[in-house]
PyMOL Python script that loads the backbone (N, CA, C, O; Angstrom):
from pymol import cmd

cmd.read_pdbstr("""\
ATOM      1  N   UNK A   1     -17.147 -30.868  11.019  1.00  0.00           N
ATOM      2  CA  UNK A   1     -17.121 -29.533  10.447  1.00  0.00           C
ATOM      3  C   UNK A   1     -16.896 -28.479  11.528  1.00  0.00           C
ATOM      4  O   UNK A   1     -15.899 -27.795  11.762  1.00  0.00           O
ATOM      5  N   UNK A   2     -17.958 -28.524  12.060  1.00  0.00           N
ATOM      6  CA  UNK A   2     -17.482 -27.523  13.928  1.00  0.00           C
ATOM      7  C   UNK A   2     -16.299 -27.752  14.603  1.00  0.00           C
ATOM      8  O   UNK A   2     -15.715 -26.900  15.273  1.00  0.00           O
ATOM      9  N   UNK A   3     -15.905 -28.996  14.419  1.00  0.00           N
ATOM     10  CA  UNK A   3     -14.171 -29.288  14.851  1.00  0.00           C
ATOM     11  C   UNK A   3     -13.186 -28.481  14.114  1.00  0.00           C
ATOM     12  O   UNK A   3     -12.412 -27.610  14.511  1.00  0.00           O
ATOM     13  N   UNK A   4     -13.360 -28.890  13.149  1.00  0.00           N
ATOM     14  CA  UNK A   4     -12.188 -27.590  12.068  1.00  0.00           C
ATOM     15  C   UNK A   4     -12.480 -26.046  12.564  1.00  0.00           C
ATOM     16  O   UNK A   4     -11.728 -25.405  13.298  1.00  0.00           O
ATOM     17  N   UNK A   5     -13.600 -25.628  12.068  1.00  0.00           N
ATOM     18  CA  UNK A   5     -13.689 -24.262  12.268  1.00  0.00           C
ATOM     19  C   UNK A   5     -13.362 -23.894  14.173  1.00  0.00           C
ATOM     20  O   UNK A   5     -13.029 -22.746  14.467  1.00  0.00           O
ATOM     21  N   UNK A   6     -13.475 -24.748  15.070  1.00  0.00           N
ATOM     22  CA  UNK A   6     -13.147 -24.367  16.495  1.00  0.00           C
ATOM     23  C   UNK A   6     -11.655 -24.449  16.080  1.00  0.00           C
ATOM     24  O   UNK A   6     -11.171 -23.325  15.950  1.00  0.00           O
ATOM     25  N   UNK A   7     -10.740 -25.525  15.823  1.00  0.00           N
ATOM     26  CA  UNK A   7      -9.473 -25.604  15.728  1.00  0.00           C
ATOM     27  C   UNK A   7      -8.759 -24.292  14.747  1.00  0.00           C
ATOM     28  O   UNK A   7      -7.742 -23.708  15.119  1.00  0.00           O
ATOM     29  N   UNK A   8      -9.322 -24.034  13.740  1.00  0.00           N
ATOM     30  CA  UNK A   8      -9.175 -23.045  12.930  1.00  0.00           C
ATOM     31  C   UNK A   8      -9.010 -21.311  14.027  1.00  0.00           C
ATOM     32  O   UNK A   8      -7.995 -20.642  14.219  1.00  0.00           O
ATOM     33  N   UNK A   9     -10.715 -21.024  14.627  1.00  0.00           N
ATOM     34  CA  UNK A   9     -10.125 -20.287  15.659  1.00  0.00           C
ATOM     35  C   UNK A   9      -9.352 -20.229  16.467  1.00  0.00           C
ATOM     36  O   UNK A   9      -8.533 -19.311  16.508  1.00  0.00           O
ATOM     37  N   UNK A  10      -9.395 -21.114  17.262  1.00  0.00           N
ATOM     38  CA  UNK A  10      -8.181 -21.455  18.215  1.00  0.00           C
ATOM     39  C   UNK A  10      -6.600 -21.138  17.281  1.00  0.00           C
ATOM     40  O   UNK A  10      -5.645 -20.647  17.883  1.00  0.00           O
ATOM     41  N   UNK A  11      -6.536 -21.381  16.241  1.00  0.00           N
ATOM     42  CA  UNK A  11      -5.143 -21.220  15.660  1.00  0.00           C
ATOM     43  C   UNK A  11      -4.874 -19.577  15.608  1.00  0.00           C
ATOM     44  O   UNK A  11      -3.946 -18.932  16.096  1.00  0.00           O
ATOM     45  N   UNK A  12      -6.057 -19.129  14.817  1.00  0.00           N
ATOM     46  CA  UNK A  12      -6.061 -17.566  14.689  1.00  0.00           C
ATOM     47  C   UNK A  12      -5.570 -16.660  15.723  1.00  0.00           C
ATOM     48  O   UNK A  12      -4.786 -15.724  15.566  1.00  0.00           O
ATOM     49  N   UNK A  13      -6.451 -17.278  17.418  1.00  0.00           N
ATOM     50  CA  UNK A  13      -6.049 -16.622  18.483  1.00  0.00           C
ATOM     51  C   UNK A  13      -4.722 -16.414  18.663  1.00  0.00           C
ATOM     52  O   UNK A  13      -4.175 -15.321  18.806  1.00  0.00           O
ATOM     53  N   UNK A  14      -3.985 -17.966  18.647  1.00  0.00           N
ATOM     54  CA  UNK A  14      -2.615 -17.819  19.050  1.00  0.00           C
ATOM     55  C   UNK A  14      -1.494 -16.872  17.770  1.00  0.00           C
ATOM     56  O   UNK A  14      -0.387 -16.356  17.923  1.00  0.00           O
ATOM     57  N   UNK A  15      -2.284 -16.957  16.710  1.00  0.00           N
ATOM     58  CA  UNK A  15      -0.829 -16.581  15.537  1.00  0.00           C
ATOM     59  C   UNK A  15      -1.510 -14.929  15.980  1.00  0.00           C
ATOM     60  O   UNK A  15      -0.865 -14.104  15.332  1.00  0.00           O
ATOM     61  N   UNK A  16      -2.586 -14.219  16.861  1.00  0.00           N
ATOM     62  CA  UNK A  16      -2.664 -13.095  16.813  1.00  0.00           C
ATOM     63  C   UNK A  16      -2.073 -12.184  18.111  1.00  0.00           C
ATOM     64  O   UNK A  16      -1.938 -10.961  18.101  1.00  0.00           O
ATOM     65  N   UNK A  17      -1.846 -12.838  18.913  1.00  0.00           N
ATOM     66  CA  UNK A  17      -1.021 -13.009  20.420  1.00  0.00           C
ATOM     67  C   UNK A  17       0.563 -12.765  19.659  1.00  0.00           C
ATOM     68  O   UNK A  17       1.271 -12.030  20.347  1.00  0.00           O
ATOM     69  N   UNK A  18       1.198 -13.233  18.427  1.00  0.00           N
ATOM     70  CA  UNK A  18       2.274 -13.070  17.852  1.00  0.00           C
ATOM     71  C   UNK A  18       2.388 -12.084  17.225  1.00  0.00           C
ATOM     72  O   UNK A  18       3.489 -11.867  16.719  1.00  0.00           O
ATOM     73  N   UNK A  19       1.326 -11.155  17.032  1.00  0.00           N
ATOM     74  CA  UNK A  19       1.541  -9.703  16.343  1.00  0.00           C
ATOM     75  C   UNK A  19       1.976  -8.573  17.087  1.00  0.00           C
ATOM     76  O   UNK A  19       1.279  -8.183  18.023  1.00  0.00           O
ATOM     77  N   UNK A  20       3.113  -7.955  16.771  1.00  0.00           N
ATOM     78  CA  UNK A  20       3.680  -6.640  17.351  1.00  0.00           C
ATOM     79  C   UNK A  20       2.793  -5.556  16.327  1.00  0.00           C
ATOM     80  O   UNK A  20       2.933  -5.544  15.104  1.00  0.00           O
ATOM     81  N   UNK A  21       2.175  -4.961  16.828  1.00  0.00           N
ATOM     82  CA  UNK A  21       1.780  -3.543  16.349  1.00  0.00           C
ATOM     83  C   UNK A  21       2.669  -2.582  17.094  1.00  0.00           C
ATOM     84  O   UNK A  21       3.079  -2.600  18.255  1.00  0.00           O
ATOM     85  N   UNK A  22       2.866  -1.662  16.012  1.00  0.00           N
ATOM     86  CA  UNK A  22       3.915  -0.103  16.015  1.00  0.00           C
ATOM     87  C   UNK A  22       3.577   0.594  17.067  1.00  0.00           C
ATOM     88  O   UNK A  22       2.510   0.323  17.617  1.00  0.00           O
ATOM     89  N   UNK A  23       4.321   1.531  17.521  1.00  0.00           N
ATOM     90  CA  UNK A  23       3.934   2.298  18.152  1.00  0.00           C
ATOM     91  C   UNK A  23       3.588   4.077  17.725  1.00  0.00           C
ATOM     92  O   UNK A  23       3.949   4.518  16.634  1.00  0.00           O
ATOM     93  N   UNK A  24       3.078   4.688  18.441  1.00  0.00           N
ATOM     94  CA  UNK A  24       2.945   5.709  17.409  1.00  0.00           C
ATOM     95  C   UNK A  24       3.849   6.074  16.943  1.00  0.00           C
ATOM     96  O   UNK A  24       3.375   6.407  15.857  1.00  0.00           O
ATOM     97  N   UNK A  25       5.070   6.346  16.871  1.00  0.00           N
ATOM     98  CA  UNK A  25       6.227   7.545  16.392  1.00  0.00           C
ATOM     99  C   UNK A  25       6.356   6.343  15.108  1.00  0.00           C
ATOM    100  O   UNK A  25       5.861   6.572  14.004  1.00  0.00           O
ATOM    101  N   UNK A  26       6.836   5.487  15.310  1.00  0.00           N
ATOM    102  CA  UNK A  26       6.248   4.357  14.128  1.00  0.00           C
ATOM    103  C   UNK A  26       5.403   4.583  13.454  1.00  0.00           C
ATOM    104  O   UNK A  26       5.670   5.152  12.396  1.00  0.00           O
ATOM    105  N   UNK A  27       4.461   4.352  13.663  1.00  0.00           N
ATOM    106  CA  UNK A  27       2.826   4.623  12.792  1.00  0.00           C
ATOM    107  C   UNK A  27       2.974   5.661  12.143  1.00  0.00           C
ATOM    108  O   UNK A  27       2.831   5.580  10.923  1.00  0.00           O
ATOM    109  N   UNK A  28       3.317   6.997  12.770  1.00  0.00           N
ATOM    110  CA  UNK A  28       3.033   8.372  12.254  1.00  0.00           C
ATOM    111  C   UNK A  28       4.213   8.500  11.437  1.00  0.00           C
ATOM    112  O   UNK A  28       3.811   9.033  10.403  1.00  0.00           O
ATOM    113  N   UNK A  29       5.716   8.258  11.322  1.00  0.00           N
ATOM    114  CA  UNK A  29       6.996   7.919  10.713  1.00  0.00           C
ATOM    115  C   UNK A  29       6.225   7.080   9.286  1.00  0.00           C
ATOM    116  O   UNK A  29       6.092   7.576   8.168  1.00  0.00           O
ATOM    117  N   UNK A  30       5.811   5.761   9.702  1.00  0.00           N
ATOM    118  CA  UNK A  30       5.392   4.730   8.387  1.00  0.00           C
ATOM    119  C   UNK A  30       4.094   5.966   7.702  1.00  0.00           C
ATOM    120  O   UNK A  30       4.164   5.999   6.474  1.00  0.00           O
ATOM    121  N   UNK A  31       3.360   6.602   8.092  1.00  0.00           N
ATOM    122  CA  UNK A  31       2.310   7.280   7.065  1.00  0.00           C
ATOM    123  C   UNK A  31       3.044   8.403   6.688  1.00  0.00           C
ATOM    124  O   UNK A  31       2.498   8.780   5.650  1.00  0.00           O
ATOM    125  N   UNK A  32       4.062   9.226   6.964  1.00  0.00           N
ATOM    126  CA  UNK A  32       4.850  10.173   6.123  1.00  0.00           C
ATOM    127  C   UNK A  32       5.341   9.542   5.010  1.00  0.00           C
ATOM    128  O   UNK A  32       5.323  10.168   3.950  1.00  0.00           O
ATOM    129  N   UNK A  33       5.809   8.342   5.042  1.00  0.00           N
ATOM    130  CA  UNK A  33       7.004   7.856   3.955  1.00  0.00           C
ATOM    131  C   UNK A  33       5.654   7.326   3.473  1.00  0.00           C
ATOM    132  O   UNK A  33       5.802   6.965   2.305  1.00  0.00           O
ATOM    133  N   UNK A  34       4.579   7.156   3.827  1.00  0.00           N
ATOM    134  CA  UNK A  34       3.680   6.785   2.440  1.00  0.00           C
ATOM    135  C   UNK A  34       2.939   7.789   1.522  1.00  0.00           C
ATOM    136  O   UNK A  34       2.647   7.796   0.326  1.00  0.00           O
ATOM    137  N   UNK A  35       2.716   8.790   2.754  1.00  0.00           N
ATOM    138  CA  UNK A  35       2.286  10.266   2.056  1.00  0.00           C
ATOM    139  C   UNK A  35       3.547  11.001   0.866  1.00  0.00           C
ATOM    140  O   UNK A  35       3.287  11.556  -0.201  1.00  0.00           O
ATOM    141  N   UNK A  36       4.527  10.837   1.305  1.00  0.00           N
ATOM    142  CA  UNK A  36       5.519  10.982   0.010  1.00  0.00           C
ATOM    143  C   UNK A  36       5.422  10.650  -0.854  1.00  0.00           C
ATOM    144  O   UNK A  36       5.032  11.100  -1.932  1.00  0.00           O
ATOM    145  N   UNK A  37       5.960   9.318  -0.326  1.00  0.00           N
ATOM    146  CA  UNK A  37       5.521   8.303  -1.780  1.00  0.00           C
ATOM    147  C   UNK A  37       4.507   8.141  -3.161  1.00  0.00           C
ATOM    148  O   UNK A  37       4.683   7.829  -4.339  1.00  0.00           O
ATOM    149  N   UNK A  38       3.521   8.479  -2.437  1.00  0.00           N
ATOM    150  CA  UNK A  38       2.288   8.753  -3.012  1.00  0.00           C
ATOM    151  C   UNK A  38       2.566   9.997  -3.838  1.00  0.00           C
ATOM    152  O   UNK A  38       2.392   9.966  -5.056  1.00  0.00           O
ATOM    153  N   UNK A  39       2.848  10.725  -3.425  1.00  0.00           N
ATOM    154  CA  UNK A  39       3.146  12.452  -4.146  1.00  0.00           C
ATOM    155  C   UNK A  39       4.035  12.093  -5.229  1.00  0.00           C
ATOM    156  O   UNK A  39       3.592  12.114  -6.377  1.00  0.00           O
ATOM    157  N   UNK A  40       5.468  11.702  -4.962  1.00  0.00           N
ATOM    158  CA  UNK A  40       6.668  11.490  -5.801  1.00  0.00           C
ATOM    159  C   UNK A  40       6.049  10.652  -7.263  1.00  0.00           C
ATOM    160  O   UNK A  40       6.247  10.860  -8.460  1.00  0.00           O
ATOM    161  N   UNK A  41       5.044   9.409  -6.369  1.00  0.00           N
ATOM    162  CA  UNK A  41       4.924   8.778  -7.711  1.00  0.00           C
ATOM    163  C   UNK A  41       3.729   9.254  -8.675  1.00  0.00           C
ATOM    164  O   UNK A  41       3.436   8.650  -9.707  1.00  0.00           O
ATOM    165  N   UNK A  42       3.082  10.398  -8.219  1.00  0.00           N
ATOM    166  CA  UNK A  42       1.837  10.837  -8.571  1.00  0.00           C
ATOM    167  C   UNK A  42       2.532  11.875 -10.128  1.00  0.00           C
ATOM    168  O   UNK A  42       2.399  11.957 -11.349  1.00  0.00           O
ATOM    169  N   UNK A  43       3.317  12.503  -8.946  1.00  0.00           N
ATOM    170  CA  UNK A  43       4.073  13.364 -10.328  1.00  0.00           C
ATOM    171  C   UNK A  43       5.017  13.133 -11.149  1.00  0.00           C
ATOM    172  O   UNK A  43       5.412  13.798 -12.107  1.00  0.00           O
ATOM    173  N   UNK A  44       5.570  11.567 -10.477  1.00  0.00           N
ATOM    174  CA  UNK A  44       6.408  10.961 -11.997  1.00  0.00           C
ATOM    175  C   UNK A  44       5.178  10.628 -13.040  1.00  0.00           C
ATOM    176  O   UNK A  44       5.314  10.875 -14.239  1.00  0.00           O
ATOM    177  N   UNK A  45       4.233  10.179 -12.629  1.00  0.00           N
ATOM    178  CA  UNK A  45       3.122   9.614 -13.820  1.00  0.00           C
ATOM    179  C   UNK A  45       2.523  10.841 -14.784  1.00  0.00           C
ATOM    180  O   UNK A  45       2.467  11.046 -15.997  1.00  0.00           O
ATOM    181  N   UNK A  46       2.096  11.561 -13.538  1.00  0.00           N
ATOM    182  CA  UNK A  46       1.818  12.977 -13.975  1.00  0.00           C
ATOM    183  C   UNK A  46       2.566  13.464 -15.163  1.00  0.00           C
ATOM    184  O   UNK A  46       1.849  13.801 -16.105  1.00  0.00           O
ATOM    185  N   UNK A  47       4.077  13.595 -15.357  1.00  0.00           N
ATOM    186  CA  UNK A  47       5.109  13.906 -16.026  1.00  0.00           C
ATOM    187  C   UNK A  47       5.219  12.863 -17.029  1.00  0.00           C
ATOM    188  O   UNK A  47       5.476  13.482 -18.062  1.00  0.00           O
ATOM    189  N   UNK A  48       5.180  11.921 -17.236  1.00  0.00           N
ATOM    190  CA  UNK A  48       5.220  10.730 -18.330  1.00  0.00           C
ATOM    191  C   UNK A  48       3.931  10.962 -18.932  1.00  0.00           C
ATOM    192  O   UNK A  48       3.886  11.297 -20.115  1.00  0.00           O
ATOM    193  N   UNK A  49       2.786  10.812 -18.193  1.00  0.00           N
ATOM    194  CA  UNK A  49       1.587  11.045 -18.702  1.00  0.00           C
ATOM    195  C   UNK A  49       1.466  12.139 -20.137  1.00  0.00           C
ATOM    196  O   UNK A  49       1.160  11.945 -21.313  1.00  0.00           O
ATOM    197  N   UNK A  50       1.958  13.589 -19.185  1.00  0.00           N
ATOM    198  CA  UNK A  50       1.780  14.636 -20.255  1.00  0.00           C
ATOM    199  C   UNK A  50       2.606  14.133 -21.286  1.00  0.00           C
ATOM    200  O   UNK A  50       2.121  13.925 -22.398  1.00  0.00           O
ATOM    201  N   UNK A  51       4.295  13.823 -20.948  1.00  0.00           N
ATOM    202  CA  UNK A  51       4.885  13.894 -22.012  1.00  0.00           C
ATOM    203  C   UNK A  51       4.180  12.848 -23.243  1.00  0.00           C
ATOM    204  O   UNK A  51       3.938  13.404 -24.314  1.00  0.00           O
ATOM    205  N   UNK A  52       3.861  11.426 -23.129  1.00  0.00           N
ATOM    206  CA  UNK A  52       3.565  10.451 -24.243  1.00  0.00           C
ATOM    207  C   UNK A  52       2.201  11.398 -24.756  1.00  0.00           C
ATOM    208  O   UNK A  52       1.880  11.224 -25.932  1.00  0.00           O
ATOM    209  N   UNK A  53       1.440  12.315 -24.012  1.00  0.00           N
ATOM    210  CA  UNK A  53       0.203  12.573 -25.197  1.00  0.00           C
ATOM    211  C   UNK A  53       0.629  13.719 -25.441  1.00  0.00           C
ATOM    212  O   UNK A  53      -0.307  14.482 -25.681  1.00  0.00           O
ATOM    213  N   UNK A  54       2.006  14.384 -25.511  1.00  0.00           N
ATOM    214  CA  UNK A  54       2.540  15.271 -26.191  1.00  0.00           C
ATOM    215  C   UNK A  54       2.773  14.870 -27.553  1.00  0.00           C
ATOM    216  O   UNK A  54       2.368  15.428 -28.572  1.00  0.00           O
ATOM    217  N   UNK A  55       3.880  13.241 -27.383  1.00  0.00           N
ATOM    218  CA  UNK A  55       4.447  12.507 -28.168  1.00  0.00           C
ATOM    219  C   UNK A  55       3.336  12.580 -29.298  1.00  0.00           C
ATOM    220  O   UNK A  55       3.272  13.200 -30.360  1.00  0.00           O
ATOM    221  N   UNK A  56       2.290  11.498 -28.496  1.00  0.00           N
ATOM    222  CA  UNK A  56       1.158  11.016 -29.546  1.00  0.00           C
ATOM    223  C   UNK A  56       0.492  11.899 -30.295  1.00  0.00           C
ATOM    224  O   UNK A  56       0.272  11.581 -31.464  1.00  0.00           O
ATOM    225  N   UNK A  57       0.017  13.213 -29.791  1.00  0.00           N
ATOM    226  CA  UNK A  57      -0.683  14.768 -30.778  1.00  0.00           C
ATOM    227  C   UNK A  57       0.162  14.983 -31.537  1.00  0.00           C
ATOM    228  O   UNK A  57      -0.179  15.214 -32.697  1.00  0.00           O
ATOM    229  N   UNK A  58       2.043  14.993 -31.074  1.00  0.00           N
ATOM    230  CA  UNK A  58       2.704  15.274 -32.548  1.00  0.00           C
ATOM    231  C   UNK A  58       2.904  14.397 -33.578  1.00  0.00           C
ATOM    232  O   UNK A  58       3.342  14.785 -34.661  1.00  0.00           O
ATOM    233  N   UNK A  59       2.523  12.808 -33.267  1.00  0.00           N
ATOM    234  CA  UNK A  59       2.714  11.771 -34.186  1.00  0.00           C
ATOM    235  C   UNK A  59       1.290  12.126 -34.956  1.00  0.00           C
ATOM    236  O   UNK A  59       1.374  12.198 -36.182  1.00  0.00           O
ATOM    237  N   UNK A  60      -0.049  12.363 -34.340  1.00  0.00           N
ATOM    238  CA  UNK A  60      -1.190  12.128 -35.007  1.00  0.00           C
ATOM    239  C   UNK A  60      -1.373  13.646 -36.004  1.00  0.00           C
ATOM    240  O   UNK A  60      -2.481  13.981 -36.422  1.00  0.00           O
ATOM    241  N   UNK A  61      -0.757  14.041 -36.140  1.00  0.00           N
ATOM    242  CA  UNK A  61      -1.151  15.532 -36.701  1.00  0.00           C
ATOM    243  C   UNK A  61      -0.437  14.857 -38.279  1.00  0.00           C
ATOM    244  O   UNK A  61      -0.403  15.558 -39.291  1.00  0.00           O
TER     245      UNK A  61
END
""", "prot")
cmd.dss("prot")
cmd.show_as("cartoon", "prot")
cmd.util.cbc("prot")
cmd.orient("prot")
C-alpha cells in the first residue's frame, strides 16, 4: 500500500516539473477575456431571461 502511494508521488512530482505556468501579461490578458466573457454572457441571459417572462405574463393573462 505505501509502495503505490510513494510511486504515485513520485509520478505527481515529475508530471509537475512538466507544467508551464503563464506569465503575467498572459495571466492578466487570460483574466480580461474572462472578465468579458462573463459580462457578454451575463447580459445575453439577462436579455432572454426578461424576454421569455415577458412571453410567459402575456401567455398567462
Amino acid at each position: 500500500m505505501f509502495n503505490k502511494i510513494k510511486e504515485f508521488l513520485k509520478e505527481v512530482k515529475i508530471e509537475i516539473k512538466k507544467v508551464i505556468y503563464p506569465n503575467r501579461d498572459e495571466l492578466i490578458g487570460s483574466t480580461w477575456v474572462v472578465i468579458i466573457m462573463v459580462i457578454l454572457v451575463s447580459l445575453f441571459l439577462g436579455v432572454v431571461d426578461l424576454g421569455l417572462s415577458r412571453l410567459v405574463s402575456r401567455l398567462l393573462r
